[in-house]
C-alpha positions as semicolon CSV with decimal commas, in nm:
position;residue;x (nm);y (nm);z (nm)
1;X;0,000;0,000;0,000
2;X;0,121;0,374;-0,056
3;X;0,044;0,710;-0,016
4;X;0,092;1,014;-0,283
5;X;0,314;1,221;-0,079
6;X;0,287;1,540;-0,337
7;X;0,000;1,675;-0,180
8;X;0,033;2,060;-0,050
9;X;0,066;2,151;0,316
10;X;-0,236;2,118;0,445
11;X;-0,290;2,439;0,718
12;X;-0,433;2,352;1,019
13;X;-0,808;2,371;1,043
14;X;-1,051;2,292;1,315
15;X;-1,114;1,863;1,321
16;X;-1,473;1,896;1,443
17;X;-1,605;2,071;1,153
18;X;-1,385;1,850;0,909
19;X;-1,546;1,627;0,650
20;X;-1,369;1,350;0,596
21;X;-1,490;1,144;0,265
22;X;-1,394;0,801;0,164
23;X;-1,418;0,662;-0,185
24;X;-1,304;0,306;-0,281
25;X;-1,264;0,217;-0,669
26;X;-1,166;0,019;-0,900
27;X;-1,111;0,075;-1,267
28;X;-1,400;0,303;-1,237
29;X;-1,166;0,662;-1,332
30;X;-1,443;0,812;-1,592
31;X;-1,753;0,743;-1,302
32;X;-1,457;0,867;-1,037
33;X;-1,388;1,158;-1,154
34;X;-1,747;1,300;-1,189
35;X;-1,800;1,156;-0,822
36;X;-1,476;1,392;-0,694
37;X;-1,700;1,693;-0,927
38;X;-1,926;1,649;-0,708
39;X;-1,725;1,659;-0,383
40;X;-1,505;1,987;-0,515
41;X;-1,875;2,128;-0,535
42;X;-2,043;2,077;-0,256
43;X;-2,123;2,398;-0,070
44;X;-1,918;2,295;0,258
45;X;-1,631;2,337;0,397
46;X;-1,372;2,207;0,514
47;X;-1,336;1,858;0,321
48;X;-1,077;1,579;0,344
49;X;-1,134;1,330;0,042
50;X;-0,968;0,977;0,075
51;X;-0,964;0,795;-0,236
52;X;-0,870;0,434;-0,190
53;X;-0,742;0,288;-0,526
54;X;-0,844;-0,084;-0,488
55;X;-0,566;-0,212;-0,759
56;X;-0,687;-0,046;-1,074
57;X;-0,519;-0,104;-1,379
58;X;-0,692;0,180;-1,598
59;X;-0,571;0,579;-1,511
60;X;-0,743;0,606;-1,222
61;X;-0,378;0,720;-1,040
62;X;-0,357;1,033;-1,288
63;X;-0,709;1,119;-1,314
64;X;-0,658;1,173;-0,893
65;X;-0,320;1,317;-0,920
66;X;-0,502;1,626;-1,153
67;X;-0,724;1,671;-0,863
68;X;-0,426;1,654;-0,633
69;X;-0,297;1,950;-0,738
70;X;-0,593;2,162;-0,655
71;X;-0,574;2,089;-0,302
72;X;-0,626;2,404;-0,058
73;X;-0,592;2,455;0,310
74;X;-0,991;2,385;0,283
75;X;-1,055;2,145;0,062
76;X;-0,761;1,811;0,011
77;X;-0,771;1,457;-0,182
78;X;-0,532;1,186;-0,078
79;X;-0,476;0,868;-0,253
80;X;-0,388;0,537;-0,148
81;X;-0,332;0,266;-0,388
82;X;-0,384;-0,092;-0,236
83;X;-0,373;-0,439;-0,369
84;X;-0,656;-0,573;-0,515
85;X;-0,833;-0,659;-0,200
86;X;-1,263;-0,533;-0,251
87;X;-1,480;-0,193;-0,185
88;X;-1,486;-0,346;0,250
89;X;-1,100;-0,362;0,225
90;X;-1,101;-0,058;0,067
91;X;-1,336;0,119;0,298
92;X;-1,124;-0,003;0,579
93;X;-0,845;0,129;0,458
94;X;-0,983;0,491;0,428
95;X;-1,125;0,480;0,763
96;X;-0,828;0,463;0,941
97;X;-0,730;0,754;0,774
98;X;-0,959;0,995;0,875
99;X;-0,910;1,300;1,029
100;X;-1,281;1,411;1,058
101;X;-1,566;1,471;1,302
102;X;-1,813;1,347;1,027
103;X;-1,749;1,055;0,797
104;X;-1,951;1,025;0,435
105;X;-1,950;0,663;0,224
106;X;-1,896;0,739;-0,137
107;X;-1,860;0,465;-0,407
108;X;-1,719;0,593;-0,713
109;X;-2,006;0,515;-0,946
110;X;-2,215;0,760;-0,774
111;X;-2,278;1,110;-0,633
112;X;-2,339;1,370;-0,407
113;X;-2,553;1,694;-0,469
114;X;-2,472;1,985;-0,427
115;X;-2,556;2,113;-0,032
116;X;-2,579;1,723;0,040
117;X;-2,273;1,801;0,310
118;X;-2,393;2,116;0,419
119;X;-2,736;2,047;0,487
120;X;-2,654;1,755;0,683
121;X;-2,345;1,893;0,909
122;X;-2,601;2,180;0,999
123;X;-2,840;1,919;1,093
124;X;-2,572;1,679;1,307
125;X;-2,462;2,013;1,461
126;X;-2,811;2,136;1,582
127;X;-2,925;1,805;1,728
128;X;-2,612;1,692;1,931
129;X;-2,730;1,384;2,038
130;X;-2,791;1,256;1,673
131;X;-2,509;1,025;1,561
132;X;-2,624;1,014;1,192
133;X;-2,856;1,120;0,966
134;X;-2,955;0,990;0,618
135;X;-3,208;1,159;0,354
136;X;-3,347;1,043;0,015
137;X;-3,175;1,023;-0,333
138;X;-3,228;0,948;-0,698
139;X;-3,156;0,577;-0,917
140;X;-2,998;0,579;-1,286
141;X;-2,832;0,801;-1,486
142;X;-2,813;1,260;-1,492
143;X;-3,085;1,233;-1,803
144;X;-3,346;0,944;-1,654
145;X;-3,369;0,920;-1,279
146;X;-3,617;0,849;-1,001
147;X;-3,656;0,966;-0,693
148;X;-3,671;0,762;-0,394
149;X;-3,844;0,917;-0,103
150;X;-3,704;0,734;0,260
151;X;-3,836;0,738;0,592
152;X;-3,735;0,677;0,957
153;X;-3,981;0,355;1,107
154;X;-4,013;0,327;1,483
155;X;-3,797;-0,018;1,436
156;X;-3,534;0,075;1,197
157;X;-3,384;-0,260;1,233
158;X;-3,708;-0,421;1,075
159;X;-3,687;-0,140;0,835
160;X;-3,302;-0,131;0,689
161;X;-3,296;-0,527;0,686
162;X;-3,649;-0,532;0,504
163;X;-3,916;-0,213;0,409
164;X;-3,629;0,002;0,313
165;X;-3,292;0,012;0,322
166;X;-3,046;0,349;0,327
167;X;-2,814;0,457;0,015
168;X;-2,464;0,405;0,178
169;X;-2,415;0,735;0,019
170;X;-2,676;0,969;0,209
171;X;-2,542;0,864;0,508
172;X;-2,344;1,138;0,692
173;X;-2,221;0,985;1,036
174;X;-2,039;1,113;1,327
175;X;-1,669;0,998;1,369
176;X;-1,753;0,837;1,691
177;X;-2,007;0,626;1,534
178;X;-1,822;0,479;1,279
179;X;-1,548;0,371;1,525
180;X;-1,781;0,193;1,723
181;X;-1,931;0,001;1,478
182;X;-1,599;-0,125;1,374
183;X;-1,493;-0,206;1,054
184;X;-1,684;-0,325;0,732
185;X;-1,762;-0,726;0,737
186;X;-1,517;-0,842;0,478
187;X;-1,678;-1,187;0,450
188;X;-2,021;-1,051;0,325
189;X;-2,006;-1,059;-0,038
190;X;-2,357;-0,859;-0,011
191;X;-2,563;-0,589;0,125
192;X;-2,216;-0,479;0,303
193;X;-2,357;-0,147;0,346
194;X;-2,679;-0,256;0,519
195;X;-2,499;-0,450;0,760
196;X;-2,283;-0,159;0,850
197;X;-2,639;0,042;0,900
198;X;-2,723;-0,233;1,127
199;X;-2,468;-0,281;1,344
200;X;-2,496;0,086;1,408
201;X;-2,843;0,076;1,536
202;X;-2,723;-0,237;1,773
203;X;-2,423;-0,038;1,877
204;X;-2,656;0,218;1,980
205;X;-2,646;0,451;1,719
206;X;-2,922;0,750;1,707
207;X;-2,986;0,767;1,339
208;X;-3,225;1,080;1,186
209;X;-3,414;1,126;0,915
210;X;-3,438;1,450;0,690
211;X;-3,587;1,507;0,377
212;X;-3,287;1,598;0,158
213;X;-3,204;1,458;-0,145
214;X;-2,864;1,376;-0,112
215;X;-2,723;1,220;-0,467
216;X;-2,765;1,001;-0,755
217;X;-2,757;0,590;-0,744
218;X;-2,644;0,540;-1,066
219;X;-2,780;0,243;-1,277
220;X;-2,494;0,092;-1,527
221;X;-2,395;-0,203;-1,711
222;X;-2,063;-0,218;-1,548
223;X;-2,016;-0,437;-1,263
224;X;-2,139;-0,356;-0,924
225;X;-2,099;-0,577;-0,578
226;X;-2,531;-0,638;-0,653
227;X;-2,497;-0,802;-1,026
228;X;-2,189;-0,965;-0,920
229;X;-2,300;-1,150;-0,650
230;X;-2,546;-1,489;-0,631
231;X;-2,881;-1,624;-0,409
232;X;-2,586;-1,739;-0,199
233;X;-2,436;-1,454;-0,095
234;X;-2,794;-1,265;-0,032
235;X;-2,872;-1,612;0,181
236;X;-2,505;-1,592;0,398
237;X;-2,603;-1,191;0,467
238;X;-2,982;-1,281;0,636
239;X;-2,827;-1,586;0,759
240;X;-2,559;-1,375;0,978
241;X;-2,850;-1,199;1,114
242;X;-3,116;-1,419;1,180
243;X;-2,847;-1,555;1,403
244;X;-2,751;-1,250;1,573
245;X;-3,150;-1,130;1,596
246;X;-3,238;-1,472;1,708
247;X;-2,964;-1,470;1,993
248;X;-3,116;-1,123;2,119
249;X;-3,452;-1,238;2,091
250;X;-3,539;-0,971;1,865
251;X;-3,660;-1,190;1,565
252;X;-4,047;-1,214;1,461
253;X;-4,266;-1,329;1,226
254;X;-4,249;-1,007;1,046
255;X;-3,850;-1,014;0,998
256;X;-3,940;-1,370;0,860
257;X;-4,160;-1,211;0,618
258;X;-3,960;-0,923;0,513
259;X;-3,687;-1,150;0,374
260;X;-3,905;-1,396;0,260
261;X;-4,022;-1,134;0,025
262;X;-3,690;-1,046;-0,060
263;X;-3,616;-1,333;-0,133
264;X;-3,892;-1,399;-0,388
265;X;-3,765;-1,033;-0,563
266;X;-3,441;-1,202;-0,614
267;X;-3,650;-1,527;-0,793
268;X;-3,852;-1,293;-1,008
269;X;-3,576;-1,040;-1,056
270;X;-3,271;-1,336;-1,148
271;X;-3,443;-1,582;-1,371
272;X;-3,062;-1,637;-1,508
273;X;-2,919;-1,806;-1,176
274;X;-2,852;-2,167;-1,171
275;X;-3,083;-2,419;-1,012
276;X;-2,865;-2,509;-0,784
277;X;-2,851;-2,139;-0,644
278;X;-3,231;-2,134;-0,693
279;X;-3,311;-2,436;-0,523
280;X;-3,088;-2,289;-0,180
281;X;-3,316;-2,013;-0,210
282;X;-3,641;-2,159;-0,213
283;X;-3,528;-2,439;0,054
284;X;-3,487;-2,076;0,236
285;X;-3,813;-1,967;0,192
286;X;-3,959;-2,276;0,254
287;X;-3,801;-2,267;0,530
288;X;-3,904;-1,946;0,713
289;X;-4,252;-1,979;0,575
290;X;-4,393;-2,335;0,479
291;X;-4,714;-2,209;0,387
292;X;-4,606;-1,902;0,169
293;X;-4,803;-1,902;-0,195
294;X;-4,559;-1,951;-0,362
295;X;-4,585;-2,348;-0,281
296;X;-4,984;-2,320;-0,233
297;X;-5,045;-2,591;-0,565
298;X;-5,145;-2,877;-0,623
299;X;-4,865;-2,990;-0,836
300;X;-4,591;-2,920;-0,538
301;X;-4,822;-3,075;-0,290
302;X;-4,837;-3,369;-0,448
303;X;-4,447;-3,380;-0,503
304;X;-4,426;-3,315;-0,136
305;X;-4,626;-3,585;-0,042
306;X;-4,533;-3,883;-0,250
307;X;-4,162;-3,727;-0,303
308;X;-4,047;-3,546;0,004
309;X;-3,962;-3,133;-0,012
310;X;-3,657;-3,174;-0,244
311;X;-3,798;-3,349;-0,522
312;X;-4,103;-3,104;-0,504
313;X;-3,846;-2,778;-0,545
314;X;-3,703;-2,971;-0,829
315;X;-4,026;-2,983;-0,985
316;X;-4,110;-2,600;-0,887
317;X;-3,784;-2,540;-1,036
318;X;-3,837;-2,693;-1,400
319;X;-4,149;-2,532;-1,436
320;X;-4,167;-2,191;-1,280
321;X;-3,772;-2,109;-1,341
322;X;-3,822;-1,841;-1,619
323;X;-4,179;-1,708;-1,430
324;X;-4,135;-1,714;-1,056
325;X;-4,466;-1,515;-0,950
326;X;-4,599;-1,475;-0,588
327;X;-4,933;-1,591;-0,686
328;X;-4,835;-1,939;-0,787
């Protein structure tokens, strides 16, 4: 791992009104540098940016070195260039360089808007017991977006694991926060930044809502950690907190349902995974719900009964794979 050491002196400026952002990428540089755009023009001051190079092999170095040069006693980009190690590695890595009061997720595919920073600070500032706060934000690209409105639910755990979850990236946190939750999972292959939201609340963490929309969610073709993944991955993330829920006796029927149902989104939504990935799934479902509509025909029922669950799936399987509904 190193550090760009050609960075100017940086003067000395108050840490508890410092920004410190956090970007991971890899061979992302044309997506990065529109993300670093939008940091440069965000309406507050002062900013550290962290940009953790994850082992590209495109010009991601020089498109960050450009920016580099720019730096001001308010407003300074590092880089750090790792070995190929993922975005939780990366994350890591830029978390123990912070310098910050407030700490801001950023992947590189995305960004902020403009008073995103502003807005939020102001808000962490005026309600001092608030570790967090989080707002609403657009999905797909500048030209065609939608808005997604987000709320606050009187159990956010029930909410973040299955109504709604939280863009990583409208998010601003309090230092202190983040250090007590501890560093990103590196064994979740999924939903990383959900169960960094959740560990939060269980840490104790006092998150807010306001309406703000913070930034843009932006749909591509290119690979991203949710169309790189499989049922698997999505199965090991609820597992590792059914377990955790379960041990604090916080589970209930309705967590059940909630990823039940997301479960079924990933059938309807991944008609292209193998069966072997779809029959874990549905062995998961069946699982937490026997009696979910999804096996409410005659067809599987018979299977079941003269054939035992597993020959029934396979039979769900052959004949549903390419139009899993919820009213089967």
């Amino acid at each position: 791992m190193c550090e760009n050491k050609n960075s100017k002196p940086k003067i000395e400026i108050a840490a508890n009104t410092l920004v410190s952002i956090i970007i991971p990428s890899y061979n992302r540089a044309d997506f990065l540098t529109e993300a670093v755009k939008s940091i440069i023009s965000q309406t507050y001051r002062p900013i550290e940016c962290i940009i953790v190079d994850d082992g590209s092999t495109d010009n991601t170095k020089e498109i960050v070195e450009q920016f580099i040069s720019n730096n001001t006693d308010q407003f300074e980009i590092k880089y750090i260039f790792q070995e190929r190690a993922g975005a939780q590695v990366a994350r890591n890595t830029g978390t123990a360089k912070v310098s910050g009061a407030f700490i801001q997720y950023l992947d590189s595919d995305d960004f902020l808007y403009l008073q995103k920073l502003e807005r939020q600070v102001n808000f962490l500032q005026t309600n001092p017991t608030c570790d967090g706060v989080f707002g609403d934000w657009e999905e797909g690209i500048p030209e065609n977006k939608k808005k997604i409105t987000i709320y606050k639910s009187d159990n956010l755990l029930l909410q973040i694991i299955n109504e709604r979850c939280i863009a990583n990236f409208s998010f601003l946190m309090r230092a202190e926060i983040v250090k007590k939750i501890g560093n990103w999972d590196t064994n979740l292959k999924r939903n990383q930044e959900i169960d960094f939201h959740l560990r939060g609340v269980l840490v104790g963490g006092n998150f807010e809502y306001q309406p703000l929309n913070t930034g843009l969610w932006r749909l591509h073709p290119k690979e991203r950690i949710g169309n790189a993944t499989n049922f698997s991955d999505a199965i090991n993330f609820y597992h590792k907190w059914e377990v955790i829920l379960r041990s604090m006796q916080l589970w209930n029927e309705s967590f059940s349902k909630g990823v039940v149902n997301n479960y079924i989104w990933f059938l309807n939504n991944n008609s292209k995974e193998s069966k072997k990935e779809i029959r874990k799934l549905l062995n998961e479902v069946y699982r937490l719900m026997p009696h979910h509509p999804i096996f409410n025909n005659q067809k599987f029922k018979i299977a079941k009964r003269l054939s035992g669950n597993k020959m029934a799936l396979n039979i769900w399987i052959n004949r549903y794979k390419k139009k899993f509904s919820t009213k089967l």
